[in-house]
Structures are given as structure tokens and as C-alpha cells.
N, C-alpha and C positions, 0 to 999 in steps of 0.2 A: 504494500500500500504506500502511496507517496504520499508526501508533507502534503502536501493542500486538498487532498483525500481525508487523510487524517482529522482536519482542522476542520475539514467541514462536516464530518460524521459528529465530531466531537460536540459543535453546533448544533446540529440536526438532534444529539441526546438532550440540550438544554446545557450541555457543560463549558458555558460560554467563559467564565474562569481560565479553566485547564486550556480552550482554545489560543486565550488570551496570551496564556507565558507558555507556550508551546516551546517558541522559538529558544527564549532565554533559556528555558527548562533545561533543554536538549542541546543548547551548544555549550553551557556553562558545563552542565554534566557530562559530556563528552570530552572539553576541556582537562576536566579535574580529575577524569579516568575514574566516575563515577558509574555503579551498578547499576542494571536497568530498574532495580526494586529503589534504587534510591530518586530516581528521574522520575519514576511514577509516582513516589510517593510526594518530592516537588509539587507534581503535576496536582495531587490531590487538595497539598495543603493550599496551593493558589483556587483551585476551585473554591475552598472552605471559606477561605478569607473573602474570596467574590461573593459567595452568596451571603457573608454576614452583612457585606456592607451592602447589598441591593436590599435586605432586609432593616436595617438602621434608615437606607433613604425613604422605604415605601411607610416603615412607622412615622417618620417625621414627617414626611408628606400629609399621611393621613391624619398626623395629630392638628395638624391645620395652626399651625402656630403662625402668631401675628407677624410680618413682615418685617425685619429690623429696619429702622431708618436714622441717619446722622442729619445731624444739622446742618452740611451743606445740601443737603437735597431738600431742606425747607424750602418752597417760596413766600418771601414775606410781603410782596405785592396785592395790594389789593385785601390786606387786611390789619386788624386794630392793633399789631403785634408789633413793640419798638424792635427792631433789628438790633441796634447798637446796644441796644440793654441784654439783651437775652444772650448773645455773643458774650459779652463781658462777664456774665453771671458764670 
């Protein structure tokens, strides 16, 4: 099976992770004269860590938390708000 066969089954299972550090997985590990159990298991823990953090973005999405905003992105135009005071404070 060739590299971009690979990457797209690996896709096709949902293991968008593992697709993800294929490359680095596999050259680092060949590199460092690294066992095929040890590549796989690479390949694993990027899966793990991919699906934790698509799982942290879909909680914090759905927690619907308020939008952060700074004070440069006020506009103070056209309302009863001193600029100069609120800057200073």
C-alpha cells in the first residue's frame, strides 16, 4: 500500500489524527531506527491527543460562552461614553 493510500484509508476510518503526523511519525521513526510497534504507537498517541482537542473545541463551542472583547475594539462614536476617561481608568 502506498503513502497517500495509507492517509486516505486512515481518513476514510475517521482517524484524521494518525492521518495528520503520518508523515513526521514515519520519517522521524525511521530516522531514529525506530520499531514498527513504536511508529504505531506515535501514530496512536497523535490520534488521542487529536480527538481530545476536537473534543475541548466542540464543549467550548457548545458551552456558548460570551465572546471576549478588548477595548480597542470599542467604538465610542455615537455614544454617552467619555473615551478619555475610560482609557485612563
Amino acid at each position: 500500500m502506498q503513502r497517500h493510500e495509507m492517509i486516505d484509508a486512515m481518513r476514510g476510518l475517521g482517524l484524521k489524527g494518525m492521518a495528520g503526523a503520518f508523515d513526521d511519525a514515519v520519517t522521524t521513526g525511521i530516522q531514529r531506527k525506530r520499531t514498527a510497534m513504536e511508529i504505531l504507537s506515535d501514530l496512536l498517541r497523535a490520534e488521542g491527543a487529536h480527538r481530545h482537542a476536537a473534543s475541548i473545541r466542540y464543549r467550548m463551542t457548545a458551552a456558548r460562552l460570551p465572546v471576549v472583547k478588548d477595548l480597542d475594539a470599542f467604538v465610542f462614536e455615537n455614544t454617552p461614553i467619555n473615551e478619555g476617561l475610560v482609557r485612563s481608568l
